[in-house]
N, C-alpha and C positions, 0 to 999 in steps of 0.2 A: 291384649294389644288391639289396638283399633285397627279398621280396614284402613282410613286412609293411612297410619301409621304403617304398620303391615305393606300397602303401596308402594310408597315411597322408598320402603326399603328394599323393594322388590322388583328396581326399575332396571338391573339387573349392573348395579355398579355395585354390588356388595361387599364392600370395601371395610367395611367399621365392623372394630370388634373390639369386645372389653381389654382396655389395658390391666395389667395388675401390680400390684405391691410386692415390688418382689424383695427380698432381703438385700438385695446391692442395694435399690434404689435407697432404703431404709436407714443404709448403714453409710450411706457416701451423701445423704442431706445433712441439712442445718442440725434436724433434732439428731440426728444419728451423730454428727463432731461433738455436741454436746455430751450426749450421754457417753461419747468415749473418752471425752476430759475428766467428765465425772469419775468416772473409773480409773483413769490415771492416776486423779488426783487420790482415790480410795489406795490404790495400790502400794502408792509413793508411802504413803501413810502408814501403812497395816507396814512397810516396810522398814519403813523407818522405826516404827515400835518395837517391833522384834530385832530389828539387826543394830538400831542402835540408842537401846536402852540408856546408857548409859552418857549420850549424847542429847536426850530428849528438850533438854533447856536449849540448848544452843539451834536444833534443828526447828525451833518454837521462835524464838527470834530471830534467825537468818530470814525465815518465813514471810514474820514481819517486816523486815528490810527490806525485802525484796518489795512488797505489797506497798511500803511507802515509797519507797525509791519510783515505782510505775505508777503511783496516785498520782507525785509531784510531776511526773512528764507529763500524765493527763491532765492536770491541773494547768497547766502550761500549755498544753496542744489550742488545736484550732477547733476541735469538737466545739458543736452547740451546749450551751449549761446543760443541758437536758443530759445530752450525752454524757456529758462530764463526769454529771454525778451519778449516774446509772455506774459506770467503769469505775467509777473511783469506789461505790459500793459494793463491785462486784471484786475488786481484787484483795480489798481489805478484807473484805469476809474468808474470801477463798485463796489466800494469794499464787495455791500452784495453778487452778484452774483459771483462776480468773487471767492472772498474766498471760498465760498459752493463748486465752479464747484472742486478748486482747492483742497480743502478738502478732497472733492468726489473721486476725481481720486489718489491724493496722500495716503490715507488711504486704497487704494484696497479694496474697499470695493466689498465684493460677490467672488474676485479670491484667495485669502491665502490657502488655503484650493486645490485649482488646480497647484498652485506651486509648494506645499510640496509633493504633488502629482508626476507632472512631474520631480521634482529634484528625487523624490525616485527611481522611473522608469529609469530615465535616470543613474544612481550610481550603480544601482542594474543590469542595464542591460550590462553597457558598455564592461565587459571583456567576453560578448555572442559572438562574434566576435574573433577570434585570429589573433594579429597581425605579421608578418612578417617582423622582425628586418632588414632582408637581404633588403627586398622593401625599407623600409626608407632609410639603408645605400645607397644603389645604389642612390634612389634620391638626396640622399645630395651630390654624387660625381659628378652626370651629371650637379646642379644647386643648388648650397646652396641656391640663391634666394625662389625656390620653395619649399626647404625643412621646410624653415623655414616656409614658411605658411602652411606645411604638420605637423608641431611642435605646432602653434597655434591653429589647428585645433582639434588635439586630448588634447592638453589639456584644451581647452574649452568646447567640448561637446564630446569627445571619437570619431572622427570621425577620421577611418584608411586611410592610403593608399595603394592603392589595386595595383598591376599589373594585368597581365593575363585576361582583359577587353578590348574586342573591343566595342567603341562607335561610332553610325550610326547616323550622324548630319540628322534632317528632316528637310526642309525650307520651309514648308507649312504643312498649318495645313491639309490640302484635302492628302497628301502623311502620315502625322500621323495618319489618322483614317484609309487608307489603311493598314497599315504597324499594328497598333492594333489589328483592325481585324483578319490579316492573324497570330499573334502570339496569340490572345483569342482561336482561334479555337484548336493553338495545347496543348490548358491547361491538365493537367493529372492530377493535384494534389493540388493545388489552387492558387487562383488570388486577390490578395486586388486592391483595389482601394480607394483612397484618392484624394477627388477634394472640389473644392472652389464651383464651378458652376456646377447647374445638370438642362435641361431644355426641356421639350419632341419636338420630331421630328425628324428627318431622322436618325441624329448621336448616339443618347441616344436610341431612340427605335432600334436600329440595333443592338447597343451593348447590350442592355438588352435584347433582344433575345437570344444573342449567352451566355449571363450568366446562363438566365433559365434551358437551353439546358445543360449547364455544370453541373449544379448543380444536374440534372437527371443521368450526368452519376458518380455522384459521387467526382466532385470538390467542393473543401471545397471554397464558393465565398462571400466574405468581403467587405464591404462600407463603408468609411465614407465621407460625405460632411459638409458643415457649415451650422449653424444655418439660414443664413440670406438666404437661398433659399425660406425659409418660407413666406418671402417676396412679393416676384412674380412667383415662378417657380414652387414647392411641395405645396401640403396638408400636413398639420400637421399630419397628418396617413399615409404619406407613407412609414413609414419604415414597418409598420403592413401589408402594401401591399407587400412590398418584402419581408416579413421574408414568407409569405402563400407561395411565386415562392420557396422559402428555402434558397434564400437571406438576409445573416446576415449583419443588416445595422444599422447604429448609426449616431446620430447628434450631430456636434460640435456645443456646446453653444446653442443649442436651445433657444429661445423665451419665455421665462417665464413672469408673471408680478408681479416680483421679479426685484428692481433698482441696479443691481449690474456693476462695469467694468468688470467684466468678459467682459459683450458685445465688447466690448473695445476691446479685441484680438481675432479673426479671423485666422480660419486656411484657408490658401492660399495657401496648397500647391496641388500641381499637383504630383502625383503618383500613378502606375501601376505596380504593380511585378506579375508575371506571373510564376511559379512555384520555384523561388528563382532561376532563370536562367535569366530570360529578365525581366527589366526594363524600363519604361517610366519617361521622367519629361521633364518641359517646362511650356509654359504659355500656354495649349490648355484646356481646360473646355470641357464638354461635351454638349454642343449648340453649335445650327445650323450655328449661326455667324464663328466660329472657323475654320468651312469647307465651307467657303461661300456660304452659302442655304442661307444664310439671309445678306443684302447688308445695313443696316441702315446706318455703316459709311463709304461705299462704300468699297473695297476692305480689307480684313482682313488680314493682314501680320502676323501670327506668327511662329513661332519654340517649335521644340524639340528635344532631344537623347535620342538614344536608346541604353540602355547597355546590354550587354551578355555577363556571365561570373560573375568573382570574384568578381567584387565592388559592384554585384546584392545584395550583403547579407546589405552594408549599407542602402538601401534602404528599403529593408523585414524589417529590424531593428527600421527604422524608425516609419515605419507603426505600427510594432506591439508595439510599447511605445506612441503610441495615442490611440492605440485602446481596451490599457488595463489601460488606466485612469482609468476604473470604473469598472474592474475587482478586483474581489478577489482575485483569484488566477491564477496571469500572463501567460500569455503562450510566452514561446521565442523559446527553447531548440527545438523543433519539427520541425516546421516550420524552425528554420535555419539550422537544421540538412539536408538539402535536398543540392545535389552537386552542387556547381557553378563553370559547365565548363568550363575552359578560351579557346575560339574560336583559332584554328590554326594560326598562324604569328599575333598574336594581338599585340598589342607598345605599349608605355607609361605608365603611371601614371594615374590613377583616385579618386580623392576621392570623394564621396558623403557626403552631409555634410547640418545642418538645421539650422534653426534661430527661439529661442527661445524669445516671448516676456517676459517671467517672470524673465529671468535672468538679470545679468546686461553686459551679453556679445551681444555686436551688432555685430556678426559674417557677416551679410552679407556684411557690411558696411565697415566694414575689410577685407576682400577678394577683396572686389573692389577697396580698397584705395591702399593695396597692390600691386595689379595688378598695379595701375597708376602709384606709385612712384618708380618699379624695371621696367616699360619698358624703353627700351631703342630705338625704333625706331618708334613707332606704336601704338595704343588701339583706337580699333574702336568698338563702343557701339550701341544696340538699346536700346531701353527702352520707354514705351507707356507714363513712366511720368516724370518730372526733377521737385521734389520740394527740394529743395537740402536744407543741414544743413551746417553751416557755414565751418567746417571742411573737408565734402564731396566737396562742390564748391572748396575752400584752393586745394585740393588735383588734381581735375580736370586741373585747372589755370597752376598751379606749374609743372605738368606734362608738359602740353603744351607751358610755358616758358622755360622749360627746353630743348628746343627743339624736345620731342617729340610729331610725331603726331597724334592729338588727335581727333577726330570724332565721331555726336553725329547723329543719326538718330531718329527722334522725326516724331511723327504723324503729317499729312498733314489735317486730318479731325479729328475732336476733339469728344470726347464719353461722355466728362462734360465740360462746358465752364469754370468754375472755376480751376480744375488741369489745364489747358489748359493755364488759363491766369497766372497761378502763374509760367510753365512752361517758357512761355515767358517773365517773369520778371527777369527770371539769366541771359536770352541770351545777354546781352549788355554787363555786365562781365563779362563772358565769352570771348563772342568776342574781345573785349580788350586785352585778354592772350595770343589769338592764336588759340581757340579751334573754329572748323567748324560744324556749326551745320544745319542738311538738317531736312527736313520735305518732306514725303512720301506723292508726290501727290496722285495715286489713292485713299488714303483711310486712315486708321488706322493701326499702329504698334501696336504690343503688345507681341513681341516678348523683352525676354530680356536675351538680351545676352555679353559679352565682349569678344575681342580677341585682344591679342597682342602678336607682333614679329615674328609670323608664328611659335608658339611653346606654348603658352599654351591659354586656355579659359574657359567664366562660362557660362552653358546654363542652366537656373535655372526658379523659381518662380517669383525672386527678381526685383522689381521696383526700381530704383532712387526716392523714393518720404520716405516720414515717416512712412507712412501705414505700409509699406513693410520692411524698415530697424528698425522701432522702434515698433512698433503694431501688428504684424502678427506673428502667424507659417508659416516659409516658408524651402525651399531648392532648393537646386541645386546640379548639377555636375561640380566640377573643374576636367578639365582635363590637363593633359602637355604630350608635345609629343606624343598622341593619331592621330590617321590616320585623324578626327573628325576635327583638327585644320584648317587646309586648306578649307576643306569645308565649316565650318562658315567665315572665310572672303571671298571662291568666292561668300559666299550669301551676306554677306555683300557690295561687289563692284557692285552686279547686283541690290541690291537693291539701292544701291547708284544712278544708272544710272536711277533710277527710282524718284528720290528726288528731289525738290530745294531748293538751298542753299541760306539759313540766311544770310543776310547782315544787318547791324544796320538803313539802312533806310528801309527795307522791314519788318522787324520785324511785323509791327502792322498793315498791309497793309490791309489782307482781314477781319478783324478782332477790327479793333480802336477802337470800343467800350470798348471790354475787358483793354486796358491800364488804364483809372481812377479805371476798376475794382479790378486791379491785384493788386495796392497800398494798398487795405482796407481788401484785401484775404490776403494777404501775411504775414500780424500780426500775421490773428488767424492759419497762414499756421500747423505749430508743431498741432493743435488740429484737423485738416481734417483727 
């Protein structure tokens, strides 16, 4: 261990300590419902063999009945194709396992009750915010293109369009914890934090230093992370350790051994409001990988922006309709009551804006689809995953046949071999359209970003994969015409220069094994 490492942990908040894998956790997740269907299904089987031998035709086609009978409702549902045919494969094959699974997730079983929840929240909160008629009209005159996804946006989840916001593109995660830092310190009134990943060592023990510290002089200081750190990173008791610093902290979906989907949706997002003036969002987590202290898949590429100013309050907005899930008595009115000064010569358009999994709006999936099919020169993308749905690939293709060009930056070193090989299963249709797709030697992307035409972009939470556009809370920042634009493509071309590019014979190169894998991933891809 290094001295400053060692330091830092020694500031005498010793708070972090390895979570572990414990057999509940193992047996009350996803893979854990799986392997006990599995078994089910083995059980029902071996039972039926022996007890009813003599039945074996009839319990062979009830089987089948049942498997077509729940094809034809999937067949018929509102699922994506994708989906469709994933379920409609998985019950035919298996039909006691696969009905049960499908059962299970389409009954929402454990989340109705967090839905009605967040829709209340979210109806009850959306006119906390005042929007600026003037803002919209200006944006529909500079780009109806953009207005209108400024139109979808608020009527999907009430997300405004703000002016008077400058955003400060970060192209490394080691200049975001800089840049965090130097805006924790000037906290005066309070700071939420909302993260996916919380994991001790240089990044997380620096910052929770500087919260401690806040909190003594009277900032009001908020957390929330997801359940699944319980996993490997926290103790089931640490929010009881940070409420003693006077850290008010809460866990999304926590670990129960209670079999609900709830587990199923995951908050991913990344957020930091800092007295309803500065704003954080991005793909950065708070571990050591993020700031390259930790090298596992060799160099870490990600981003973020930073906003100041007016679009701060969508963000404080955000935060506070998660964090009063399981509040009695909401709090909005306070906390957004604090000024969001718009910064001297600030440009553009901003909105912030989230992605709910309980509704039936796939906002993130539409902002990017958006994006593809109004540029007209340009859309250059990172994204750490491509599990794409049949519609998103459609929209990728069509872009780049139409002669725009279209550019996919994908990781060079893989963090899971399965996203990895299901990634490399679009790239050959892809390729076929037009679209170029690089892979980052040093290391790992994880950055996810879009930009097109040198005038607007999303630098957000949001993956290319299902997790993220179909399974997750997530957000981002759309920007247009913000100062921000330019800078995420010179990051984009320097990261470029750092890539090589996909060609349909190199595809499977360092890696052959994964292509038989990718074929039998790619079924059950909609359920990863």
């Amino acid at each position: 261990m290094s001295m400053e490492h060692k330091s830092i942990k020694d500031t005498g908040l010793r708070l972090l300590k390895k979570g572990q894998k414990g057999i509940i956790h193992a047996i009350f997740s996803r893979f854990g419902i799986i392997i006990l269907l599995f078994f089910l299904q083995a059980v029902l089987l071996l039972a039926a063999l022996f007890l009813f031998q003599s039945f074996l035709s009839e319990f062979f086609f009830g089987g089948l009945l049942i498997g077509f009978l729940v094809a034809i409702y999937i067949l018929n549902s509102s699922h994506d194709p994708s989906a469709k045919l994933t379920w409609i494969i998985l019950v035919m094959a298996l039909p006691v396992f696969g009905t049960l699974l499908y059962l299970y997730t389409e009954f929402e079983v454990g989340h109705r009750s967090l839905r009605d929840r967040v829709s209340f929240l979210v109806d009850s909160s959306k006119d906390k915010i005042s929007r600026n008629p003037e803002v919209s009209e200006s944006l529909r005159k500079t780009d109806p293109g953009a207005y209108s996804i400024s139109r979808y946006l608020e009527r999907t989840g009430s997300f405004s369009v703000f002016d008077g916001t400058e955003v400060s593109y970060l192209p490394i995660g080691e200049d975001t914890f800089d840049e965090m830092l130097l805006r924790l310190e000037k906290a005066r009134h309070f700071i939420f934090l909302e993260y996916f990943i919380i994991d001790e060592g240089i990044m997380w023990g620096k910052i929770l230093e500087i919260l401690a510290r806040k909190v003594k002089e009277g900032v009001d200081v908020r957390l929330i992370y997801d359940g699944t750190n319980e996993f490997t990173t926290l103790p089931r008791d640490y929010p009881e350790m940070l409420r003693k610093l006077g850290i008010k902290c809460k866990v999304f979906a926590p670990l129960t051994p209670f079999i609900s989907t709830h587990y199923n949706y995951r908050d991913h997002r990344k957020i930091m409001v800092i007295d309803g003036n500065t704003a954080f969002t991005g793909g950065i987590n708070f571990a050591d990988r993020y700031i390259n202290r930790e090298t596992v898949h060799g160099h870490w590429k990600d981003t973020a922006v930073m906003l100041r100013g007016k679009a701060v309050k969508g963000f404080t907005l955000m935060f506070l309709q998660m964090w009063n899930i399981d509040e009695k008595e909401p709090e909005f009115d306070y906390f957004l009551s604090f000024p969001s000064l718009p910064p001297e010569d600030s440009e553009g358009f901003v909105i912030p804006y989230g992605d709910c999994p309980l509704d039936k709006d796939k906002i993130g999936e539409m902002v990017y689809m958006d994006i593809l099919n109004r540029a007209k020169r340009y859309v250059h993308i990172m994204t750490p995953y491509l599990i794409l749905d049949g519609e998103m690939e459609t929209a990728i293709r069509f872009a780049a046949e139409r002669g725009v060009e279209v550019k996919i930056i994908l990781p060079g070193v893989p963090d899971k071999l399965a996203p990895y090989s299901l990634a490399k299963s679009h790239y050959s249709a892809l390729l076929d359209s037009g679209v170029q797709i690089y892979e980052y030697k040093p290391g790992f992307i994880h950055a996810k970003s879009f930009v097109a035409d040198d005038i607007e972009g999303v630098v957000g939470t949001i993956n290319l994969d299902y997790r993220s556009l179909y399974h997750h809370f997530e957000c981002a920042a759309y920007c247009y015409g913000t100062s921000c634009i330019g800078d995420i493509e010179k990051d984009f071309q320097e990261t470029l220069e750092k890539s090589r590019r996909i060609t349909k014979e190199n595809i499977w190169k360092n890696y052959p094994f994964l292509r038989p894998v990718s074929f039998f991933v790619k079924i059950i891809a909609p359920l990863l």
